[in-house]
Residue frames as qw, qx, qy, qz and C-alpha x, y, z in Angstrom:
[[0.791, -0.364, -0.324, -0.370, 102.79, 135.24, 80.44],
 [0.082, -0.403, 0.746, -0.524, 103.92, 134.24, 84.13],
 [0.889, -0.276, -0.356, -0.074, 102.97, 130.71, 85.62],
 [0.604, -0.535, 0.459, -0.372, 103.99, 130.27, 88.88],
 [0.229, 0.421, -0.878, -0.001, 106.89, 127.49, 89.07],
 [0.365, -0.040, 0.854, -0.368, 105.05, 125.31, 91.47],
 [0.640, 0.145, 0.503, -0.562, 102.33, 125.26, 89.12],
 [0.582, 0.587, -0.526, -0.199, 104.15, 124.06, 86.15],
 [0.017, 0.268, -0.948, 0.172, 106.08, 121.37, 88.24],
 [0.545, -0.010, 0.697, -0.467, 102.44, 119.88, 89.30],
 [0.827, 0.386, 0.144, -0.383, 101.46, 119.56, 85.92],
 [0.317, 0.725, -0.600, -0.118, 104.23, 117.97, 85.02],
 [0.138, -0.142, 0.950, -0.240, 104.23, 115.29, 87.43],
 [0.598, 0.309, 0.399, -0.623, 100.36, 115.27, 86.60],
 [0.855, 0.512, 0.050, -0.059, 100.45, 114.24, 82.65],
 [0.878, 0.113, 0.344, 0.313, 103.97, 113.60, 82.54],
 [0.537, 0.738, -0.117, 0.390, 105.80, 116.45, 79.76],
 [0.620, -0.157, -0.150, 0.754, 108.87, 117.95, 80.61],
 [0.131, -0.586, -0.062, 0.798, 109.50, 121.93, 81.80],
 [0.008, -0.153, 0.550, 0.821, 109.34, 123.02, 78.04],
 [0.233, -0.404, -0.787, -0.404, 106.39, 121.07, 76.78],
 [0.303, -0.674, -0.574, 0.353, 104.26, 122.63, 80.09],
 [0.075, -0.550, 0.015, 0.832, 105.51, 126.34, 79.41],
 [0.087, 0.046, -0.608, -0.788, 104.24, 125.83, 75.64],
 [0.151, -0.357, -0.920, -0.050, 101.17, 124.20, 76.49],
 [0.169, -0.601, -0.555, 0.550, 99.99, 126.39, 79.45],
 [0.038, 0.236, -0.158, -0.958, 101.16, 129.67, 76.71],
 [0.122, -0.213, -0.774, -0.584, 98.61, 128.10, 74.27],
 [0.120, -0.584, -0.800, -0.061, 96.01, 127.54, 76.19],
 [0.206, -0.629, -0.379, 0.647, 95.99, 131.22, 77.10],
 [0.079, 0.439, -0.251, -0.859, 96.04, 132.12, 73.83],
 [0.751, 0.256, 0.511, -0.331, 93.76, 129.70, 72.57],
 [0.798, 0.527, 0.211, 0.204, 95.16, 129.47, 69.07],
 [0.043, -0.903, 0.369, 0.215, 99.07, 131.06, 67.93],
 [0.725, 0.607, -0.320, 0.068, 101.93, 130.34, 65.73],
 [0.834, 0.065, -0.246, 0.490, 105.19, 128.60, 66.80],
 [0.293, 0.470, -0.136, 0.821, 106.79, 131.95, 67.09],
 [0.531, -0.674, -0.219, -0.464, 103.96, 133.44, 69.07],
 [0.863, -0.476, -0.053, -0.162, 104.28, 131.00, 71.67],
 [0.613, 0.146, -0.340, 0.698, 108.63, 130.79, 71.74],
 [0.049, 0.342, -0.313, 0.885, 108.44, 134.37, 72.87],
 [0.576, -0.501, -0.056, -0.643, 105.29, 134.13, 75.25],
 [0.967, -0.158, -0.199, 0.012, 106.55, 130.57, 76.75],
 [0.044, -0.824, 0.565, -0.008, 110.29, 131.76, 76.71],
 [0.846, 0.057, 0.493, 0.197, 111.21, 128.14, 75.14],
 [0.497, -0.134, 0.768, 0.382, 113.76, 128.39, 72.44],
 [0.548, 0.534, -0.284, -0.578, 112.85, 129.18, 68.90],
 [0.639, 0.397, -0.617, -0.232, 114.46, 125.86, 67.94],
 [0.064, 0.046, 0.974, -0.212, 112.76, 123.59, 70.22],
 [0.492, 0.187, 0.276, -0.804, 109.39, 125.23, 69.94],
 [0.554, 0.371, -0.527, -0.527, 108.60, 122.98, 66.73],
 [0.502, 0.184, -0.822, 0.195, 109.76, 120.14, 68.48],
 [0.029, 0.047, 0.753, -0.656, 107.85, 120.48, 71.36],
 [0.604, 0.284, 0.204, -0.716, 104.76, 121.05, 69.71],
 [0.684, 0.109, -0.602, -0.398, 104.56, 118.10, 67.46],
 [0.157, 0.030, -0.903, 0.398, 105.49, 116.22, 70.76],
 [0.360, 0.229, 0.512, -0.746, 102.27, 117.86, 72.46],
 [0.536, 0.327, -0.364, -0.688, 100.46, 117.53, 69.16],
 [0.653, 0.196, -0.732, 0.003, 101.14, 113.37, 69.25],
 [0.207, -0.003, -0.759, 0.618, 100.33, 113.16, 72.85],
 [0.024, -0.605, -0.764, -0.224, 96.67, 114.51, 72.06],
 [0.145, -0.532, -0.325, 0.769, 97.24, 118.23, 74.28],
 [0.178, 0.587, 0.060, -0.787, 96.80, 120.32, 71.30],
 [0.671, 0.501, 0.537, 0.101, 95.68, 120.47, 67.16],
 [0.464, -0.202, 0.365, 0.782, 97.31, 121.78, 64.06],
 [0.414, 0.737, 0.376, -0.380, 95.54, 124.13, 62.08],
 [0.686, 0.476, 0.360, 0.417, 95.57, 124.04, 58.07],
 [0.388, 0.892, 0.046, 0.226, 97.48, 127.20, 56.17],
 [0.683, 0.180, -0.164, 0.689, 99.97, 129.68, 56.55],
 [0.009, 0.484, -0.830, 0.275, 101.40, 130.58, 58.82],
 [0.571, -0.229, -0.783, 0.091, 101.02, 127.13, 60.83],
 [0.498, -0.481, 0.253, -0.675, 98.80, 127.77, 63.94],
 [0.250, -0.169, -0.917, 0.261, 98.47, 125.39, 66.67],
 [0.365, -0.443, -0.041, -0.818, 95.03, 125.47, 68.95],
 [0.039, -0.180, 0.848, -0.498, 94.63, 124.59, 72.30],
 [0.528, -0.441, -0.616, -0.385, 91.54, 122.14, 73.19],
 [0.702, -0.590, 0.165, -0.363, 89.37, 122.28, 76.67],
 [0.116, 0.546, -0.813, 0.164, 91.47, 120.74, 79.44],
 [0.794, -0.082, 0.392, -0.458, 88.44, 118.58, 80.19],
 [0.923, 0.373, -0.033, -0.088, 88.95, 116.89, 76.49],
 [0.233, 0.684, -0.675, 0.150, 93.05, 116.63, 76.97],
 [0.467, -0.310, 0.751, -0.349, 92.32, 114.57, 80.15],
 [0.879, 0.299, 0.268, -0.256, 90.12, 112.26, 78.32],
 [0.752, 0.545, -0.361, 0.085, 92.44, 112.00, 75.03],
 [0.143, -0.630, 0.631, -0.429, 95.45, 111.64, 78.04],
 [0.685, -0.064, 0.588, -0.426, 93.40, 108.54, 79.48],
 [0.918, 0.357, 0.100, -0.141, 92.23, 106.68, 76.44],
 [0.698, 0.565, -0.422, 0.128, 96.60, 106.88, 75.07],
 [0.210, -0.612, 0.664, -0.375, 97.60, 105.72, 78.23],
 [0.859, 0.142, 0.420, -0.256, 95.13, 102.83, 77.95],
 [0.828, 0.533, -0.169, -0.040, 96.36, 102.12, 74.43],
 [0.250, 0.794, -0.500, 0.238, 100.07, 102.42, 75.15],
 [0.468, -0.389, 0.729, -0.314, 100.01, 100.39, 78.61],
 [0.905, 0.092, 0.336, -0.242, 98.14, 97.63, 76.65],
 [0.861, 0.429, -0.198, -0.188, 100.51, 97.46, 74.15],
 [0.104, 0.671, -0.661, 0.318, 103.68, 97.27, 76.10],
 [0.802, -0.257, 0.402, -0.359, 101.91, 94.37, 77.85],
 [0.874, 0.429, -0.072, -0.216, 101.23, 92.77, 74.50],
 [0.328, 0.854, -0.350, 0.201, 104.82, 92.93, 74.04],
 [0.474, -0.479, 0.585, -0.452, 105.88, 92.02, 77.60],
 [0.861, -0.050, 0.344, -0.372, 103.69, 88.92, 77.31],
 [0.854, 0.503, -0.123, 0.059, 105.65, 87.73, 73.83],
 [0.149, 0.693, -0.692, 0.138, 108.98, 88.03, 75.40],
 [0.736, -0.277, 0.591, -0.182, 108.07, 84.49, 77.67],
 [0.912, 0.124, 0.367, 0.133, 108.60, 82.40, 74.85],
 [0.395, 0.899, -0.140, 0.126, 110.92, 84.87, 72.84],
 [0.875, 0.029, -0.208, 0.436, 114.69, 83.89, 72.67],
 [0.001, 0.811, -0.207, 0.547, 115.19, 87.69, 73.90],
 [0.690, -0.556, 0.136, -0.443, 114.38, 86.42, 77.08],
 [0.977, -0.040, -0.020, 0.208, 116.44, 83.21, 77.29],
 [0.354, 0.691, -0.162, 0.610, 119.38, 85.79, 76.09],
 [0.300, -0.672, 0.148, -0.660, 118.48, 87.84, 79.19],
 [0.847, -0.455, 0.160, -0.223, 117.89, 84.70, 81.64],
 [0.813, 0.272, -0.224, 0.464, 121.57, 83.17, 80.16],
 [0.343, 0.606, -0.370, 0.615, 123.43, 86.43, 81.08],
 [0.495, -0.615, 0.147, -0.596, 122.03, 86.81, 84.40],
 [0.968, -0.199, 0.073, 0.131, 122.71, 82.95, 85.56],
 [0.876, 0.167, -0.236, 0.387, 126.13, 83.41, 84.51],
 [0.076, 0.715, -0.238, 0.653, 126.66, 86.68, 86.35],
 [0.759, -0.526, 0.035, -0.382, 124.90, 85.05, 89.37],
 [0.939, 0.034, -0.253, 0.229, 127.80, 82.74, 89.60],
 [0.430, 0.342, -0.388, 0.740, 130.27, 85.17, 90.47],
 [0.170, -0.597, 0.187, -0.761, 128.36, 86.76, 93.25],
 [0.205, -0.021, -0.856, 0.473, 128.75, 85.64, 96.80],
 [0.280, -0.585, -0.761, 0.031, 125.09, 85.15, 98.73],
 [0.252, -0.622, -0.492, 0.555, 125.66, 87.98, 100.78],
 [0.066, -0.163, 0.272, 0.946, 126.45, 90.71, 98.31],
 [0.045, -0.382, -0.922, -0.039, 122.73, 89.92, 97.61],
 [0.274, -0.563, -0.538, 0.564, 121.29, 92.84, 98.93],
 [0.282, 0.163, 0.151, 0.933, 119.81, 96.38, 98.48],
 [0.064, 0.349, 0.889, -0.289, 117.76, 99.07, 98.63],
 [0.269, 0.264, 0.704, 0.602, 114.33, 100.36, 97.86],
 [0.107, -0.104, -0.081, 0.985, 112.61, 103.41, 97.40],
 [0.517, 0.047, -0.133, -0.844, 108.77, 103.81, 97.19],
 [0.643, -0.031, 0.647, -0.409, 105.95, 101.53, 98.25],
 [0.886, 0.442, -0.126, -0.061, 105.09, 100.19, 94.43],
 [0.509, 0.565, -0.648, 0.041, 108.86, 99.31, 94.21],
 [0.309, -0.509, 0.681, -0.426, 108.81, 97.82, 97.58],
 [0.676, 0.040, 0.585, -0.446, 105.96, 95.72, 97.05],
 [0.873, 0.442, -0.085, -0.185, 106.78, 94.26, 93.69],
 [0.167, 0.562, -0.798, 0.136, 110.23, 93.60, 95.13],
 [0.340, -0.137, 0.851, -0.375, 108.50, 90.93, 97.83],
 [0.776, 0.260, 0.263, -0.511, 106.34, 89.93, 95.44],
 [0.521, 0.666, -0.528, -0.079, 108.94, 88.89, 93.53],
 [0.000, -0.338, 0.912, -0.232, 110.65, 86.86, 96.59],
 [0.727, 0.130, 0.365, -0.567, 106.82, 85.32, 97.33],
 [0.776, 0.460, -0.136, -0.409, 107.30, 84.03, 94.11],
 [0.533, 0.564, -0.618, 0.127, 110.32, 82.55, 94.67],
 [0.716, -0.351, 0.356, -0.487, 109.21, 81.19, 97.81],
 [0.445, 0.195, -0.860, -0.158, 109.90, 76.92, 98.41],
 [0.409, -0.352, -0.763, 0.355, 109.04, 76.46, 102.42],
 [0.320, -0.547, -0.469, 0.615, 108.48, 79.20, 104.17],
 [0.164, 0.354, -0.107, 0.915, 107.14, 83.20, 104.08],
 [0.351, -0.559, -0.561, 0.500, 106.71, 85.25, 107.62],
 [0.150, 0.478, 0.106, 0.859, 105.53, 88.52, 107.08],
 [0.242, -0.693, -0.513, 0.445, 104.87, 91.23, 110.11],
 [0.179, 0.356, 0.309, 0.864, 103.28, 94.29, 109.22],
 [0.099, -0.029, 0.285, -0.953, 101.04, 97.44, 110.17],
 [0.350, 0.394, 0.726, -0.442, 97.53, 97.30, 110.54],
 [0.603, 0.747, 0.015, -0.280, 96.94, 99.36, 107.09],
 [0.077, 0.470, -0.782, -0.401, 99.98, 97.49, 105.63],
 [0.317, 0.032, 0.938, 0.133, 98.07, 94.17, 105.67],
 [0.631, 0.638, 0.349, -0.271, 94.92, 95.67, 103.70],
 [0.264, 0.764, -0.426, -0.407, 97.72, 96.79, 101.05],
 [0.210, -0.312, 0.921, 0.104, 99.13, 93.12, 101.23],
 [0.571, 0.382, 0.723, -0.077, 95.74, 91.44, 100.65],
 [0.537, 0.768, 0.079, -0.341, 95.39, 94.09, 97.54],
 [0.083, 0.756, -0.570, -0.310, 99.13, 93.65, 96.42],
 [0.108, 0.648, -0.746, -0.114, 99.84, 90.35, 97.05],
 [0.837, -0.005, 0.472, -0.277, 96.82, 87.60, 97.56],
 [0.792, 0.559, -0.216, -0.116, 97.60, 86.50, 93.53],
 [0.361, 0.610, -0.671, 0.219, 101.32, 85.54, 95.02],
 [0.307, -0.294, 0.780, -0.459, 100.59, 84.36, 98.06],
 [0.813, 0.367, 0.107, -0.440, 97.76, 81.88, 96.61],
 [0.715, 0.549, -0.429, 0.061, 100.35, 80.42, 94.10],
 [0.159, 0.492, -0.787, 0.337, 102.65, 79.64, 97.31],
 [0.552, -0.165, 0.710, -0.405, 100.24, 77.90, 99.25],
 [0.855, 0.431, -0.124, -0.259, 99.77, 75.68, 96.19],
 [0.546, 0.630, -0.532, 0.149, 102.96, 75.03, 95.79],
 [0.837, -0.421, -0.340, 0.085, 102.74, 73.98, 99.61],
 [0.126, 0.530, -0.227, 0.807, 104.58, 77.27, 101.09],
 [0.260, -0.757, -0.571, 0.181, 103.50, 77.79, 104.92],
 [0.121, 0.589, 0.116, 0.790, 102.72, 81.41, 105.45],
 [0.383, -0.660, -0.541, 0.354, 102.27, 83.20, 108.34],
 [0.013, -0.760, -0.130, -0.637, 100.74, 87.14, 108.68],
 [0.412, -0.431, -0.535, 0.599, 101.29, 88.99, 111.91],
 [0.045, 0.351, 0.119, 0.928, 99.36, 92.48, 112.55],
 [0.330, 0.250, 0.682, -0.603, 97.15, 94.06, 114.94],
 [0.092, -0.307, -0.858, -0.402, 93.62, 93.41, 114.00],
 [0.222, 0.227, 0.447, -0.836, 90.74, 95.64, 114.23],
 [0.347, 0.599, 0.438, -0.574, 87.47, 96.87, 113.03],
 [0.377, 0.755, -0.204, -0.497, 88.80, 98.49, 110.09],
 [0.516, 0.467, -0.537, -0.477, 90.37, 95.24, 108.85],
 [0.464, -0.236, 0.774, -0.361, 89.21, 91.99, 110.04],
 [0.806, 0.486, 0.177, -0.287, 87.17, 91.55, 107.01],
 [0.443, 0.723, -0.523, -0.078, 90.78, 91.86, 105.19],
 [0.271, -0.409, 0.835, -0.250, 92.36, 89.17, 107.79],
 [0.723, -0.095, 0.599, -0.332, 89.81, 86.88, 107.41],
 [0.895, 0.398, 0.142, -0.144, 90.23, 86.53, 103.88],
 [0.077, 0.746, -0.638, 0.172, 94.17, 86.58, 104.25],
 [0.524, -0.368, 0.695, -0.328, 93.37, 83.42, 106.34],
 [0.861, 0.382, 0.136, -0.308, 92.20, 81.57, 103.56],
 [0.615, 0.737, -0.182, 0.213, 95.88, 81.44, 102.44],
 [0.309, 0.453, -0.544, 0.635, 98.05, 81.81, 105.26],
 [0.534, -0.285, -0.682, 0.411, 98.20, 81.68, 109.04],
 [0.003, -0.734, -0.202, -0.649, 96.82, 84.83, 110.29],
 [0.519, -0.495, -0.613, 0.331, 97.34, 86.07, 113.57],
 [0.089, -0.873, -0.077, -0.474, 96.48, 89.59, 115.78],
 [0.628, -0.150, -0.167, 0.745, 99.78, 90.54, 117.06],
 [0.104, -0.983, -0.134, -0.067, 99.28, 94.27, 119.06],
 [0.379, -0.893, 0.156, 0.185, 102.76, 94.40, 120.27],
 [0.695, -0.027, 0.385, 0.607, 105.08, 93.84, 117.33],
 [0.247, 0.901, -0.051, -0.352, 105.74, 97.23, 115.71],
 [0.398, -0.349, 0.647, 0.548, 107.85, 96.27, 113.15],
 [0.760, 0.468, 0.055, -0.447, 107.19, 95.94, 109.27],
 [0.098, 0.588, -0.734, -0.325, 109.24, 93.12, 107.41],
 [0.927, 0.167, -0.050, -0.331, 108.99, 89.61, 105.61],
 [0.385, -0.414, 0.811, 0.153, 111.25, 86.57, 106.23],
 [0.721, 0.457, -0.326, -0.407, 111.49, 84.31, 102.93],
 [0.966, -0.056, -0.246, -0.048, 112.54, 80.91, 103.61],
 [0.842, -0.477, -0.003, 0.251, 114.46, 81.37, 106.68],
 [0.623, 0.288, 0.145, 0.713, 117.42, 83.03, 103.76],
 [0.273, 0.344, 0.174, 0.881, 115.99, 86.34, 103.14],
 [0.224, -0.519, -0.347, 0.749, 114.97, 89.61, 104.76],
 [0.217, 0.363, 0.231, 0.876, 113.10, 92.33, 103.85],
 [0.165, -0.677, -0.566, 0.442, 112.19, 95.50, 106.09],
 [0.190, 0.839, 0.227, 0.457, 110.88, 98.52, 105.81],
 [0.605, -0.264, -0.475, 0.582, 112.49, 101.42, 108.01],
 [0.201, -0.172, 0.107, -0.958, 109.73, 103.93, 108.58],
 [0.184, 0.363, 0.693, -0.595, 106.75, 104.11, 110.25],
 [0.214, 0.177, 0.473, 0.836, 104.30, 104.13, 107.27],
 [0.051, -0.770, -0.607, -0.188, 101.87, 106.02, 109.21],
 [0.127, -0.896, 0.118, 0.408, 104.15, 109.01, 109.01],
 [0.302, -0.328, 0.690, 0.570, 105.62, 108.62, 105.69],
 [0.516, 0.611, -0.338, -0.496, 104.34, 109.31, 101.96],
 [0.894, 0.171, 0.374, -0.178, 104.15, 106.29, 99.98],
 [0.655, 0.741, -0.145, 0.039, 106.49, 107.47, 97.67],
 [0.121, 0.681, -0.620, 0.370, 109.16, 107.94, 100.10],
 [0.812, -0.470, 0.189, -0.290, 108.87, 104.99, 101.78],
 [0.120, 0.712, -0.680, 0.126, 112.13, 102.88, 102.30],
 [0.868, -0.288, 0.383, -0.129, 113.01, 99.28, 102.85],
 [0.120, 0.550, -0.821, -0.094, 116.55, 97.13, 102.50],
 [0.992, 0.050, -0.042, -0.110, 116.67, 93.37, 101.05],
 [0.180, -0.623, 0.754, -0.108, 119.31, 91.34, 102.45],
 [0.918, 0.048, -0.310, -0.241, 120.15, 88.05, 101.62],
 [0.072, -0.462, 0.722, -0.510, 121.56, 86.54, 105.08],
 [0.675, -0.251, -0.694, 0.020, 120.59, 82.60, 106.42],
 [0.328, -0.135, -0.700, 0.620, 122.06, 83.69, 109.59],
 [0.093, 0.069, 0.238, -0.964, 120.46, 86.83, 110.42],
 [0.453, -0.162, -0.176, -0.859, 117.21, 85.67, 108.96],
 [0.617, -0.070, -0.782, 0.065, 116.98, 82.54, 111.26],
 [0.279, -0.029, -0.505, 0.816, 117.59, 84.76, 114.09],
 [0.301, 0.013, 0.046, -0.952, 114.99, 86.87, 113.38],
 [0.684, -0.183, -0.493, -0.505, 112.24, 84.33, 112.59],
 [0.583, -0.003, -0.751, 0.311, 113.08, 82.60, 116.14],
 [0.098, -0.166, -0.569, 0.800, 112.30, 85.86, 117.81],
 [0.533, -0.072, -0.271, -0.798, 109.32, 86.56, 115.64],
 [0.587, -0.215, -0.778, 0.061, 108.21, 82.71, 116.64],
 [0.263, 0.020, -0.640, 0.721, 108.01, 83.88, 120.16],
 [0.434, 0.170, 0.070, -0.882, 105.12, 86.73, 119.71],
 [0.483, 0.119, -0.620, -0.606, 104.02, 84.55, 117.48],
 [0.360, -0.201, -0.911, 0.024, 103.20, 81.55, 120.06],
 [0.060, -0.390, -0.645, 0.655, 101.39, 83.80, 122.07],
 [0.379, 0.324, -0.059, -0.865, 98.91, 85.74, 119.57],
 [0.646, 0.382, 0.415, -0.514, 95.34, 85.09, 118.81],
 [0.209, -0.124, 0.631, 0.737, 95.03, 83.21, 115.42],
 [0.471, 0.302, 0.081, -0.825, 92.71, 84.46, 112.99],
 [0.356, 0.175, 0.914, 0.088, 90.74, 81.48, 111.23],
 [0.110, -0.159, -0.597, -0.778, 88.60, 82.27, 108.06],
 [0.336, -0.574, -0.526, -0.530, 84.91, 83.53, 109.15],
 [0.575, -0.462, -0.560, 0.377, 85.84, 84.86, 112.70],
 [0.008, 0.867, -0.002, 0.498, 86.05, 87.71, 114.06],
 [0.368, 0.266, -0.493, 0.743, 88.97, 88.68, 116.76],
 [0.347, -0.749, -0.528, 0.198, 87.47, 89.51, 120.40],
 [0.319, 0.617, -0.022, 0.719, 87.71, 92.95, 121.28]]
C-alpha cells in the first residue's frame, strides 16, 4: 500500500499519532479488517511494534478488536473515529483540568512556588527575558504579565490583533481594572472592529491610532513585550515575540508611545469613530 508522505504527516498533525500509528491505521482502513501481521507487512511498521501500536490505536477509539484466532483488528468509518476522537478529547481535557484545579490548594504547588522564589533570588532583573513562538504561547505569556499587572498596562496593536485581545484577554484585563490598573489600547479603528473597541472601552482607555505600526505591550513601565512580524503576513503558528524585563527601556518606550497617544481620537463606550 503507498500513502503519499504529505498525506500521512497531515493526519498526524490532524488527530495527533505518530508516523507508525498513521501507516497502521491508514493500512487498516484499506483493508477493512486484518491481523497484526497482515498489516506489519502492508504498513511496513515493524513486526514488534505492530502490537503496540495497535492497542495504542485501539485505546484512542481509531479501531476494534475482533474475538478469536487469529486476532483481527477492524477499521471503523472515519466519520465515527472523528466523533469517538472528539468526545476523548472532551473527557481527557476535563480531567486534566480537574486535576489542574486541585493543585491550588495542594502542597505540590507550594513545593513548586518555594523552588521558584528561591531560584528567583539569584537572578538579576535583566536576565528576565525571552522568547516566544506561536500566537497561543504569545498570548498566554501577556496574559500572564496582565495578571501581574499593579499600575499600569499600554498595549499597541493591529487592527485584527485587538479583536484577538478582546477574545484572549477581556477576563484579564477586567480583573486589572478592579484592582485599579490604568489601561490603555492603541489601534486603528474601523468598520470591521469598532463594535470590538467599544467594548474594550468598558475596561480600558481605547484610542484609534492609524499611524503606529507596531505590535507590543508595556507592563508597568518594567516590562516589554513585542511581537516582530507583521501578523498580516505571518501564520499564527509562526508568529514571534521577545519579553524583556528592562525599567529603562520600557520607560523610554511608553514616553514615545505617550506622544501618538496625546494626539489620537479616544474611543468611549457606545461611539462610533468618525470616518
Amino acid at each position: 500500500m503507498i500513502v503519499k508522505e504529505e498525506f500521512l504527516s497531515r493526519l498526524r498533525k490532524i488527530f495527533d499519532l505518530n508516523l507508525y500509528e498513521v501507516k497502521v491505521w491508514t493500512a487498516l482502513l484499506s483493508r477493512g479488517v486484518s491481523t497484526a501481521g497482515e498489516l506489519s507487512n502492508i504498513s511496513d511498521v515493524p513486526r514488534s511494534r505492530t502490537y503496540d501500536i495497535l492497542e495504542s490505536l485501539e485505546k484512542k477509539g481509531f479501531i476494534v478488536m475482533k474475538l478469536g484466532k487469529p486476532i483481527k483488528f477492524v477499521a471503523l468509518k472515519p466519520e465515527e473515529v472523528i466523533e469517538r476522537v472528539k468526545r476523548n478529547l472532551m473527557v481527557s481535557a476535563k480531567e486534566r483540568t480537574t486535576r489542574l484545579e486541585e493543585l491550588k490548594g495542594d502542597e505540590v504547588l507550594q513545593e513548586l512556588s518555594t523552588l521558584f522564589t528561591q531560584g528567583i533570588k539569584f537572578i538579576e532583573p535583566s536576565d528576565l527575558s525571552g522568547s516566544l513562538r506561536g500566537r497561543n504561547n504569545l498570548y498566554n505569556h501577556l496574559d500572564m504579565l496582565i495578571n501581574g499587572s499593579e499600575k499600569t498596562v499600554t498595549i499597541a496593536t493591529s487592527s485584527d490583533g485587538i479583536n484577538r485581545k478582546m477574545e484572549s484577554l477581556m477576563p484579564s484585563l477586567e480583573r486589572a481594572k478592579k484592582r485599579g490598573v490604568k489601561i490603555k489600547i492603541a489601534a486603528p479603528i474601523g468598520p470591521h472592529n469598532e463594535k470590538v473597541a467599544k467594548d474594550l472601552s468598558k475596561v480600558a482607555e481605547v484610542k484609534n491610532v492609524k499611524n503606529l505600526n507596531a505590535r507590543f505591550s508595556i507592563i508597568d513601565g518594567k516590562q516589554i513585550m513585542f511581537m516582530l512580524l507583521d501578523d498580516a503576513n505571518v501564520h499564527p503558528s509562526y508568529d514571534v515575540g521577545v519579553w524583556i524585563n528592562t525599567p529603562f527601556f520600557s520607560q523610554a518606550l511608553e514616553q514615545m508611545f505617550d506622544l501618538t497617544w496625546k494626539d489620537a481620537k479616544t474611543m468611549k463606550p457606545g461611539n462610533v469613530p468618525k470616518r
